[in-house]
N, C-alpha and C positions, 0 to 999 in steps of 0.2 A: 504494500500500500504506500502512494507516495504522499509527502509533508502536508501536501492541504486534504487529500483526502482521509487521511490518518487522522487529523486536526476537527475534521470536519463529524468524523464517526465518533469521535470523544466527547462533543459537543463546546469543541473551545473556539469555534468560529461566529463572533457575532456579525460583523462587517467585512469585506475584502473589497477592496477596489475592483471597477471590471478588466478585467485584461492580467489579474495578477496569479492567474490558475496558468494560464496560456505563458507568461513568462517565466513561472517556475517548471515548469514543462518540456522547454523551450535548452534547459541546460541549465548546468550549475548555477544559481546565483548568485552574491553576497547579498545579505540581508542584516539588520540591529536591530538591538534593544539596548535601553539606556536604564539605568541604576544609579538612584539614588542617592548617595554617599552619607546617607544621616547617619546613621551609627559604622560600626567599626565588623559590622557583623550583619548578615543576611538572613532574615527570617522566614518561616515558612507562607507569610503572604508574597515573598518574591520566589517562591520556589516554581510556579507556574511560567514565569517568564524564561527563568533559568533553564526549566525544563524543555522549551522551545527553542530553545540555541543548540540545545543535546538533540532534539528530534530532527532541527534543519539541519546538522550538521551530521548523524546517520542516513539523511537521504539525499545526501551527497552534496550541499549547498555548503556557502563559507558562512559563518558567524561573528558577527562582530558583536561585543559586547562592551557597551560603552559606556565610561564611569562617568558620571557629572560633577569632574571637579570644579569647571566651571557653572553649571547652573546651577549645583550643590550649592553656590553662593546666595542664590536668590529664592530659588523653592518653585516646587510648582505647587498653583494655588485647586488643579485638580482634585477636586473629593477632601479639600481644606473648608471648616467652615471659621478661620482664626488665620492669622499672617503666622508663618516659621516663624522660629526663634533662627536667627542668621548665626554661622558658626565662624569659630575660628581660623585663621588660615591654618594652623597649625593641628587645630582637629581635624577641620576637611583632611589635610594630609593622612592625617594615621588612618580616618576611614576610608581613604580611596586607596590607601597600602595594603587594608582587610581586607578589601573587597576582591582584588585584584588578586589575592591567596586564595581568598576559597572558590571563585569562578575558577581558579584553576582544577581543581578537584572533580569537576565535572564536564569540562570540555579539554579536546586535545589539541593542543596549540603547534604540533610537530607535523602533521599530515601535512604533504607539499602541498596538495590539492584541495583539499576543507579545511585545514587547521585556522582556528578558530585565531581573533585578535582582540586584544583589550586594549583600549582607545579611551584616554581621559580629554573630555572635549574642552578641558582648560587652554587644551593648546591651542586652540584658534580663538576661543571667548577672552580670552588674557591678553592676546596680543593681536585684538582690531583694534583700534581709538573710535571712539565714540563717534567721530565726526565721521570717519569712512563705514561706520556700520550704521549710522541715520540716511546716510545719501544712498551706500549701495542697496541695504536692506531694506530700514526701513519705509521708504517712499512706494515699496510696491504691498504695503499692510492699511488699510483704510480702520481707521477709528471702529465704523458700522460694525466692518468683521468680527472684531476683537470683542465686542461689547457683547455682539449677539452669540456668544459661547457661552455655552451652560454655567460653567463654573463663575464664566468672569459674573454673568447676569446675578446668580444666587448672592455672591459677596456682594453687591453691587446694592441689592435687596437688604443689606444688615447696615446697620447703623455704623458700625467702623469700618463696612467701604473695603476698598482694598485698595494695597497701596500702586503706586508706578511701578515700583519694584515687581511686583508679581503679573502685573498686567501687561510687563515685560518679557514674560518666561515665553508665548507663544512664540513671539521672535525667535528667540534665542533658539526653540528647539525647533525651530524652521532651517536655523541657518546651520544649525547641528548635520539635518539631513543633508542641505547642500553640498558642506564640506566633507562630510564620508563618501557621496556622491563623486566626487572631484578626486580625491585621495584612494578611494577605495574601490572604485564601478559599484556601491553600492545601492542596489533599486528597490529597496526592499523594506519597509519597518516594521516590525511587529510591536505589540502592546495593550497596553488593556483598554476595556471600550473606551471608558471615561479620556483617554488621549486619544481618540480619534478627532476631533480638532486642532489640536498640535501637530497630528500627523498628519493632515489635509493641507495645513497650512505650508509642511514644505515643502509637499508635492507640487502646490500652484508656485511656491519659489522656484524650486526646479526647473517647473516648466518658462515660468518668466525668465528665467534667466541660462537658461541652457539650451530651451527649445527642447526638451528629454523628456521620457514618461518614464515617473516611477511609481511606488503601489505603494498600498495599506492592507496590515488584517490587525484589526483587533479581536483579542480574547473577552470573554465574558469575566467580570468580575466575581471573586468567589467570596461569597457570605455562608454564614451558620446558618443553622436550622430560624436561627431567633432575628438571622437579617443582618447582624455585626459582620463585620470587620473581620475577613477569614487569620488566621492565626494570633488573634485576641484572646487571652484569657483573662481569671483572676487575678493569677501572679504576674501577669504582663504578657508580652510577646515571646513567643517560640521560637528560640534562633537555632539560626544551623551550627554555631561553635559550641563541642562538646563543653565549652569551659562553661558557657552562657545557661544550655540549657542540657543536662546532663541523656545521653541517648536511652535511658531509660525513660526519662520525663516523656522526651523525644515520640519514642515509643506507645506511651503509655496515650500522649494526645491524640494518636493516633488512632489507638483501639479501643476510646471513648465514644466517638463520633456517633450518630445517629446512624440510624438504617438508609435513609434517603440516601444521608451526604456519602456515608459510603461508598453507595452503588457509585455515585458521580464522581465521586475523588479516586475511587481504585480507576476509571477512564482518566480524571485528570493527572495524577500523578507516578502511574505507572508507566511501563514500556509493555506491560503484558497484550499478547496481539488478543485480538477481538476475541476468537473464538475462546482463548482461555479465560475471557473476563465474561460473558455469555453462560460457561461451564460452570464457573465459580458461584452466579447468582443465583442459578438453578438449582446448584444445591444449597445454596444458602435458604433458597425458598421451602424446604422441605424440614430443613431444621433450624429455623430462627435464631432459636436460643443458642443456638451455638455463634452466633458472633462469624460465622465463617468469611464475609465481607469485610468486618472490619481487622482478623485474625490477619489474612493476605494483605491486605491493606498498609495494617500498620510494619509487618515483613518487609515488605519490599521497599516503601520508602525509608524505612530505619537505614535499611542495608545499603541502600542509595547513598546516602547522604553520609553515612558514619563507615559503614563495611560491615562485613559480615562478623568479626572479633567482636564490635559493638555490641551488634544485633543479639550476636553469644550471650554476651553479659548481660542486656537488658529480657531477655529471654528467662536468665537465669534468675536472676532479682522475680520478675512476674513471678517466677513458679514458687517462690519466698512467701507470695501473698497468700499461695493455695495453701500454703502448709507444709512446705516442701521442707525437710534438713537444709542447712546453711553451712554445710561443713567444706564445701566445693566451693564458695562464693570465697571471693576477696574482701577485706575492710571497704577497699573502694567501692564495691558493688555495696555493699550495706550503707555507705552515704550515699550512693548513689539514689535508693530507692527509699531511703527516709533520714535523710539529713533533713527534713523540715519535720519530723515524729518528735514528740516531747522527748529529751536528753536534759543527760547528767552525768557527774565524773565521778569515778571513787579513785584513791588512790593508788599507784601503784603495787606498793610496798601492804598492804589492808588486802589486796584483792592474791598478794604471790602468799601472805599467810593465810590466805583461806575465809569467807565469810560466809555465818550461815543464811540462808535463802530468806527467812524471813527481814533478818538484818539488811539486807541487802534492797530487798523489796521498800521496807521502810525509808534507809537510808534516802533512796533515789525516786520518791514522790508515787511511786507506783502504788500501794497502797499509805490510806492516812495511819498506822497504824503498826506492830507486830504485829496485835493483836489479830485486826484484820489480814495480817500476812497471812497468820497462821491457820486461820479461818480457809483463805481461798489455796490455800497450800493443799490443807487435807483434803478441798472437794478433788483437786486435780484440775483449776481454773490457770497455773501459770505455768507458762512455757518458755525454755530458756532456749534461745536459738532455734527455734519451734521443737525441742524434744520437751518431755512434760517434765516439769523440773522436780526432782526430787528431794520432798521438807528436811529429810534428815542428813543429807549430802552438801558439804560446803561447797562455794562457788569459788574459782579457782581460775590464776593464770592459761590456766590448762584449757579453761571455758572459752576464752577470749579469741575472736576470730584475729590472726596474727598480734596476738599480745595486745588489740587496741581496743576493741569491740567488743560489747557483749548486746542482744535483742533480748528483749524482753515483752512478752507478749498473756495482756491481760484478758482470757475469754476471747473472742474469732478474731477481735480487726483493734484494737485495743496497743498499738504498740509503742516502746519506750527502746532510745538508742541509751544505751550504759560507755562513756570513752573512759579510757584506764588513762588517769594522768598521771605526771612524772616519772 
């Protein structure tokens, strides 16, 4: 199946220009997408884009993927209802250094023939002057156009307006396409709906000033069940650096998801061809309860994004929650999967002499009480590393997952991290 119709089966095509099936048809292309340089780290609401640079660049096309260290400056005010907060030159730098590491992880930048390029569009937005980018640019952009774009219209409609600075991004990512255009033969942009007027915008530059035809396809934007902001959570956004968001958490968002989102996320964010994503639902439809959608699901993007050793680990930690012994886990995999679980320290040197369970239970908030230790000791209600912990048996160095760790688990889901300090 080739890129638009692969795109088109998954349901990631809201718009294409006419003529842009026929030019990708036609022979290799190059094509972009542009990323935002806000943070220092890529989350998984930009993992849809990313993943389009991997798809065009297996069906044989070039990818460019393009940092916006220059419009990083200014913001685009698309799907903004607030002006950015404008960054540092010194921050832009480190997150257009991040960005440019982990895009490497997913595209292959070696192929003579598709390898992929990363392009910070500072280099040409830093060095126009303003006057030669009023005369050449902007005189062929009319007020009317600019105003009548969704985005600009809604801010437009709030009482703080929006400033020049943002009412300025259209340009800029006009003149974006030009010069990839110029530099690169590239004809091609991809992106989310909501930028389907920034993309329009540089195709009529193009053509004004090239006499050349190039395209558009935007992606549909991806929301929750509830309508947000896809990779939203409570604790914040879900990033691709294991530092930021650990590949169990990783994991774990993944095989949360609704039944809908599922079906639509294993199309959007896998490689699996049709007929295995067809297979996969059909059984899923016979037994719901088994999660088999969001099981495949959250697999293959873990292993995407982290590798398979991750996927190992966060696998492993999961099967922690069933009930599983912890004797095979790492300390790291036990932060990994409840470093936010109520915690507490005992000492080292208390814990190599040996303490009894109830003492220990007391010690570290787990129950209010001995008493109450001693109480849910004898039902058989605490488990130490999920083994059922034994009232008359001291807990010991010997317990501790690599000397650091100990779980403590009060009744099913109930759990307490114990760190052994000094």
């Amino acid at each position: 199946m080739d890129f638009l119709k692969d795109l088109a089966w998954r349901g990631l095509v809201e718009e294409v220009t006419p003529g842009a099936e026929e030019a990708l048809a036609e022979g290799p292309v190059t094509a972009y997408i542009g990323f935002d340089p806000t943070a220092a780290s890529l989350h998984v609401g930009h993992l849809l884009p990313v993943l389009a640079l991997v798809r065009l660049q297996r069906a044989g096309h070039r990818p460019l993927a393009v940092v916006g260290g220059g419009t990083g400056m200014i913001g685009d005010p698309s799907g903004k209802s607030q002006e950015r907060q404008l960054l540092a030159t010194e921050r832009l730098a480190e997150n257009v250094a991040g960005l440019r590491r982990q895009l490497g992880r997913f595209l292959d930048f070696d192929d003579p023939q598709t390898g992929a390029r990363m392009v910070d569009n500072a280099d040409w937005l830093t060095t126009v002057s303003l006057m030669e980018f009023l005369r050449d640019i902007g005189k062929h952009f009319t007020v009317n156009q600019m105003v009548a774009k969704e985005s600009v219209k809604r801010r437009l409609a709030q009482e703080e307006g929006i400033s020049f600075t943002e009412f300025s991004y259209m340009l800029l990512q006009a003149y974006d396409f030009l010069m990839l255009h110029d530099r690169h033969g590239c004809i091609l942009q991809v992106g989310g709906s909501d930028q389907w007027g920034n993309i329009t915008a540089g195709i009529d530059l193009v053509r004004k000033l090239r006499g050349e035809r190039v395209h558009a396809l935007v992606m549909p934007l991806v929301t929750d069940a509830q309508g947000r902001k896809f990779g939203k959570t409570e604790a914040g956004a879900v990033w691709l650096d294991p530092e930021l968001t650990s590949p169990y958490r990783f994991y774990q968002f993944w095989l949360n998801v609704g039944d809908e989102e599922a079906r639509r996320y294993l199309r959007y964010f896998t490689f699996l061809a049709p007929e295995r994503i067809e297979e996969i639902e059909r059984e899923a439809a016979t037994s719901p309860e088994q999660r088999g959608v969001q099981r495949v699901l959250a697999e293959e993007v873990t292993r995407l994004v982290h590798g398979p050793a991750a996927l190992a680990r966060a696998l492993r930690v999961t099967d922690l929650l069933f009930g599983r012994e912890v004797d095979e886990l790492e300390a790291e995999d036990l932060l990994a999967g409840f470093g936010d679980a109520p915690s507490s320290e005992v000492p080292h040197a208390e814990l190599a002499a040996g303490l009894p369970p109830a003492d220990l239970l007391a010690r570290t908030g787990v129950t209010a009480s001995k008493g109450e230790a001693r109480r849910l000791l004898a039902s058989g209600g605490v488990y130490l590393n999920n083994r059922r912990l034994d009232p008359e048996r001291p807990v010991t160095l010997d317990d501790a997952i690599e000397t650091r760790l100990l779980l403590l688990r009060k009744g099913k889901k109930s759990y307490h991290l114990v760190r052994v300090a000094g």
